[in-house]
N, C-alpha and C positions, 0 to 999 in steps of 0.2 A: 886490736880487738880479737879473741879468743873464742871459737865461737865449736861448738859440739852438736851433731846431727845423727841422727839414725833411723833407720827405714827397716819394719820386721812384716814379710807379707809371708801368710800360709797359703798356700794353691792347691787346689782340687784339679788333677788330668785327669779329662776321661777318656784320653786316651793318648797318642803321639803329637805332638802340635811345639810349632814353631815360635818360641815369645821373643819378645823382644821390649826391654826394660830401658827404662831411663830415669834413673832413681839416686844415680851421683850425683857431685857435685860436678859441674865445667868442670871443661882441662883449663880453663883460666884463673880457679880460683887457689888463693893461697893455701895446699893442703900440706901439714905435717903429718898428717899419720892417715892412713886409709886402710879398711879390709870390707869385701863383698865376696859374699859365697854365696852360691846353690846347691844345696843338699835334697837327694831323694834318699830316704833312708841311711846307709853308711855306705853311700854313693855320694861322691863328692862331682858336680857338671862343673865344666869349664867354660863361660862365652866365649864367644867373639868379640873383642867391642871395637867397635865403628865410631868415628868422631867428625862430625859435617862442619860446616863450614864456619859455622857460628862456635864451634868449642863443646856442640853436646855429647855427652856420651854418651853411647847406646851400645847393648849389653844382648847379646842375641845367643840363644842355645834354644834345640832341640831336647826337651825332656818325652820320658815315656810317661804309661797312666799311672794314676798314683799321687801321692800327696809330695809337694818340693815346697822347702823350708828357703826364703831367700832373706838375709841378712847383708845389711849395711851400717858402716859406722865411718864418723870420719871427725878427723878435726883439725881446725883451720886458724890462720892466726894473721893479721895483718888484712891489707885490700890488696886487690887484685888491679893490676895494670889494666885501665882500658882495652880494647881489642881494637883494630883498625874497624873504620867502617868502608866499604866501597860502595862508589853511584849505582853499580847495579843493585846492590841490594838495598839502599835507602827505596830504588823507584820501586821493587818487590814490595816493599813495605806501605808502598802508597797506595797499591790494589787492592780492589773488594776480594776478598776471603771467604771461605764456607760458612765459619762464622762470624763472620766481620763484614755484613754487607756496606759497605758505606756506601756505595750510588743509591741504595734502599732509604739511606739517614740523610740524604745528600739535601733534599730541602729543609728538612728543620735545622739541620746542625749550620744551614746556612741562616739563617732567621735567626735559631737561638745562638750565637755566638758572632753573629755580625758586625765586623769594624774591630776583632781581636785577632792578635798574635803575639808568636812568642811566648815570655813565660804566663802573660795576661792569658790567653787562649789556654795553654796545657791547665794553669789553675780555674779558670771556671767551667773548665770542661770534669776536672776532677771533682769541683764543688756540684757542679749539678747532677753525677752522677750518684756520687755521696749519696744527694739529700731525694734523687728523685727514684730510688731501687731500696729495696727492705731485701740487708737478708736472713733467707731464710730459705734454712738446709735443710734439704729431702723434698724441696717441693720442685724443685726446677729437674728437668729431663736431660741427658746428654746429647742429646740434640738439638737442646735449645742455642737458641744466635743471638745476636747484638739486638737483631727486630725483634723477638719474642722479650726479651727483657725489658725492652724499651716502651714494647704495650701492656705487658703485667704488673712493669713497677716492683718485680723482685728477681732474686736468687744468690750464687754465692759467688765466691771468688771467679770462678770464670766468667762466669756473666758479667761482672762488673770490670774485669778487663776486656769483654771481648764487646762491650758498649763504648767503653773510651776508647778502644783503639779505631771502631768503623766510626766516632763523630771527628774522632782526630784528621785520619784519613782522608775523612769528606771536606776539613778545613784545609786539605794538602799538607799537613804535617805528614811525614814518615811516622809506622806506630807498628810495636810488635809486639809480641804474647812471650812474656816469660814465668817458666812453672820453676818454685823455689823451696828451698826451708827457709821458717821465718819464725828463729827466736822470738818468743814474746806471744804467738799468734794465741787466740782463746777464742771456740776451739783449736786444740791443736791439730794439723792435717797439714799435707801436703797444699801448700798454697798459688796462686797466679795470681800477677800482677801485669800492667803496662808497662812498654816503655816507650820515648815520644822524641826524637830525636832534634835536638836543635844546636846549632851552630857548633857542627861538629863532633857532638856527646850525645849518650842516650840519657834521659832521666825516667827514673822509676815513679808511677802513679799507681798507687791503689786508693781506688775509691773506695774501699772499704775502708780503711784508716784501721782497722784489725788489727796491727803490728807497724814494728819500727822499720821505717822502709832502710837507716841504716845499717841494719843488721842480718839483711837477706841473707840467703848463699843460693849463685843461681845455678838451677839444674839444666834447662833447656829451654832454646828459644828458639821461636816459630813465626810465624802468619796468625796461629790461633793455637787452638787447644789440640787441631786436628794431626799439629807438628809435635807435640810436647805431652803427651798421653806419657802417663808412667807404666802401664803394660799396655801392651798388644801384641795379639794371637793370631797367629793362621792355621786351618786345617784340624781344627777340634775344637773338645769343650771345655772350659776351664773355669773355675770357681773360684771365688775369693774369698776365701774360709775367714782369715783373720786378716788386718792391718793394723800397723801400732808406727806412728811417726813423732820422733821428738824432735828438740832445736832448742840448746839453748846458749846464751853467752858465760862462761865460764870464769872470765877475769874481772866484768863490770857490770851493772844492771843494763839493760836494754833504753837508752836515752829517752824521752820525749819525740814525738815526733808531730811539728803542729802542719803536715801534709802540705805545705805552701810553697818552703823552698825548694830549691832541685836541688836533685838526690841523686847521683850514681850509685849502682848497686857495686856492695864493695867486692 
């Protein structure tokens, strides 16, 4: 599979500040061709990038005030080798999070999904989330959690991974937040999804069913949203004039995907 991505942000400095971007693809995933620039004017910035433990890449420069044009493209071809997992970090994964309260969700997700495990648990945990959240964009908050979704019954990709992963959690599944491009998606946007670790492997859940979970490319993975933010700033103001994200597969159409069986992200 053949898959092409690209990320175009405009930024407002109002004055020197510190960013820090994550808007690649992993260093795990199959890339044949890559270019990322930062331009202020016919000023070409250079980052830093930083790579954690999980394979994110994060992209860090100091820009002055002023408007910086940041461009990404890449393209990718095959799947990607699993990455090892180790026990400290599945038990990482099993903790309540900023957004991911699960000791908050710890008695209904034991009520609603009681006497399941395995792939029976990850899939009705996926189907209830499905069918019990609407979404819909522009109304949910960036501060909004797992609980706040859970009693309004809406919002958008975050929300709906950062609900499956604190009921997951609470069922003592390992679960963790990964931000992706995702051929196929409508809207198009920088996407999140879950992932729910079992007997060995991580599988990809999105409650949304929005797009093909075969055809992700993942960017970064976290605890929640609060690890996998595609910008963040220190020490000023910054604006987000424009954003333009595409994703699409190049050599085949984007498959079916009936959300039930498990899915590694390729």
């Amino acid at each position: 599979m053949q898959r092409a991505v690209t990320a175009e942000l405009d930024l407002d400095l109002g004055s020197a500040v510190d960013l820090i971007f994550q808007i690649t693809a992993a260093r795990s995933m199959p890339l044949t061709a890559e270019e990322l620039t930062f331009r202020q004017g016919d000023h070409a910035c250079t980052p830093t990038e930083i790579v954690d433990r999980s394979g994110t890449r994060l992209h860090r420069l100091t820009a002055g005030p002023g408007p910086l044009e940041v461009r990404y493209r890449a393209t990718l071809s095959g799947r990607a080798d699993p990455a090892p997992t180790s026990e400290l970090e599945t038990i990482g994964y099993l903790r309540p999070s900023r957004y991911c309260q699960s000791d908050e969700v710890f008695a209904q997700a034991r009520r609603q999904f009681r006497g399941l495990d395995g792939h029976d648990l990850i899939a009705a945990v996926s189907d209830y989330v499905a069918t019990s959240v609407t979404y819909t964009p522009g109304l949910s908050l960036g501060t909004d959690s797992a609980v706040t979704t859970l009693a309004s019954g809406q919002g958008v990709c975050r929300d709906y991974a950062h609900l499956v992963i604190a009921l997951l959690r609470a069922m003592d599944v390992p679960a963790r937040y990964t931000a992706c491009f995702a051929p196929g998606l409508e809207p198009m946007d920088f996407h999140a999804v879950a992932e729910a670790y079992l007997d060995g492997s991580w599988y990809v859940i999105d409650a949304t069913r929005l797009a093909p979970r075969t055809s992700l490319v993942r960017m970064a993975t976290g605890r929640d949203a609060a690890d996998c933010a595609f910008l963040s700033y220190h020490g000023g103001h910054v604006g987000l004039e424009r954003m333009r994200v595409d994703a699409v597969t190049i050599d085949a159409a984007e498959a079916p995907d009936d959300h039930v069986a498990l899915v590694r992200m390729a």
